[in-house]
C-alpha positions in Angstrom: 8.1 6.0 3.6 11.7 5.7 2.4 13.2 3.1 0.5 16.5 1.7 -0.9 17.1 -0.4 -3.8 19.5 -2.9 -2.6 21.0 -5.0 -5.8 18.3 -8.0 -4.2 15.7 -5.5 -5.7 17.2 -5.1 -9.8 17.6 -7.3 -12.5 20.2 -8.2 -14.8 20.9 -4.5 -15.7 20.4 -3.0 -12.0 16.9 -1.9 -12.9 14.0 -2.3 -10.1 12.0 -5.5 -11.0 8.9 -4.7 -12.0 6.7 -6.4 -9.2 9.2 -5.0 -6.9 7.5 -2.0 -7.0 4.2 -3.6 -5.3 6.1 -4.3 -2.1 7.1 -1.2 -2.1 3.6 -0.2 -2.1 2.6 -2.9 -0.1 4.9 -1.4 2.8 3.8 1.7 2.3 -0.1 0.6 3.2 1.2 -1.4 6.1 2.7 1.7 8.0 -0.2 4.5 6.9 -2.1 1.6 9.0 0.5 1.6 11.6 0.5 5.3 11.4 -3.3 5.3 12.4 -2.7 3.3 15.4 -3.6 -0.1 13.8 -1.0 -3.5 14.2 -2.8 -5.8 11.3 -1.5 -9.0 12.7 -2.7 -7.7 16.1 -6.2 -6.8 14.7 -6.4 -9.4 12.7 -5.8 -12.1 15.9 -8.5 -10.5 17.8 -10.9 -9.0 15.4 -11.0 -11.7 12.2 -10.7 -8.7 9.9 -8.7 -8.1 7.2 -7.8 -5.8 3.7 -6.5 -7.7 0.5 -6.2 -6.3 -2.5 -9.0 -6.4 -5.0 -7.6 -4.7 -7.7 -4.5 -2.7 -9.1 -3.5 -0.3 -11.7 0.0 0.8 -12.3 2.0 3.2 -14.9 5.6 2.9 -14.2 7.1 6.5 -15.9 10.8 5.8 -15.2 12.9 3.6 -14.0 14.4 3.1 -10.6 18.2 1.8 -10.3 20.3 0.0 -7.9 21.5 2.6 -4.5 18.5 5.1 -5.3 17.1 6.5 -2.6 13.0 6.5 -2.8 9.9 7.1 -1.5 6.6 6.0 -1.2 3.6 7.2 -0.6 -0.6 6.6 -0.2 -3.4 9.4 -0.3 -6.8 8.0 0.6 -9.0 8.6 -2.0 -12.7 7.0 -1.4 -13.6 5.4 1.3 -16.7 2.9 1.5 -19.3 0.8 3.1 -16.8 -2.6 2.2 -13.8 -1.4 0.3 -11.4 1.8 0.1 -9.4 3.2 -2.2 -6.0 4.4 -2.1 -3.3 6.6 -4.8 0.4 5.5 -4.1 3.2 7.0 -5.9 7.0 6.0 -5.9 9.3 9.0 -5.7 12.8 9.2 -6.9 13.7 13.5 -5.4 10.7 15.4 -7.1 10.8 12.6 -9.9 7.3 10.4 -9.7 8.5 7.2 -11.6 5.7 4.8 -10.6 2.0 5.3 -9.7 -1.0 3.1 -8.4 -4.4 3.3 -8.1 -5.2 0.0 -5.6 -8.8 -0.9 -4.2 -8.6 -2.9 -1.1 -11.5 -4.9 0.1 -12.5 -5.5 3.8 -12.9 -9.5 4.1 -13.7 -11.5 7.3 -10.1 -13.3 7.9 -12.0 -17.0 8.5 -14.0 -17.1 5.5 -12.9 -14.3 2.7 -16.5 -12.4 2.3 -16.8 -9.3 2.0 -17.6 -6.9 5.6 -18.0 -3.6 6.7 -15.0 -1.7 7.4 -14.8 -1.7 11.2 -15.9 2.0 13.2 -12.0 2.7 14.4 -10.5 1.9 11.3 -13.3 4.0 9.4 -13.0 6.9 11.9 -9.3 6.9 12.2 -9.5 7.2 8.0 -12.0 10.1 8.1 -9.8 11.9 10.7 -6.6 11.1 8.3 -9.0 12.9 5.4 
């Protein structure tokens, strides 16, 4: 997915805020979903279901400045019962300046437990594999 670091993005010294980078990210999640035929707000409305973030870990290698041009991107690594999890990477050309290793949890929208990871999200997964 691309993205460009408008100056609402930087700091002080142009430099891409920090949590900045998990929107990115964030984004990036949003439209592999999209890509797999899946609206969240849509399935969420009808099915109750949806994936928040249970944990996050992130190396930022370099940074990313005001005007650059990036990309992002998600490779689906495990897949299970509850739970998936996903590498993401933030690409500057053939530079990789930030990457993320981010578990997301399948929770019933009404009361946050935990629940199976419905059958066309799971198959459309397996077929992205």
């Amino acid at each position: 997915m691309p993205i460009r670091v408008y100056i609402e993005d930087t700091d002080a010294g142009g430099v891409v805020y920090y949590a900045n980078y998990l929107k990115y990210m964030e984004r990036a999640r949003t439209e592999w979903l999209r890509g797999l035929g899946f609206e969240l707000d849509e399935w969420q409305a009808r099915h109750r279901t949806l994936f928040v973030v249970r944990s996050l870990s992130i190396e930022y290698r370099q940074p990313a400045l005001f005007n650059d041009q990036l990309e992002a991107s998600l490779e689906l690594e495990t897949l299970k019962r509850a739970s998936l999890v996903c590498s993401q990477a933030i690409m500057r050309g053939d530079s990789n300046i930030t990457t993320a290793k981010v578990t997301l949890a399948c929770v019933n929208a009404d009361t946050l437990s935990p629940q199976a990871i419905p059958n066309p999200f799971r198959e459309a997964m397996k077929v992205e594999r």
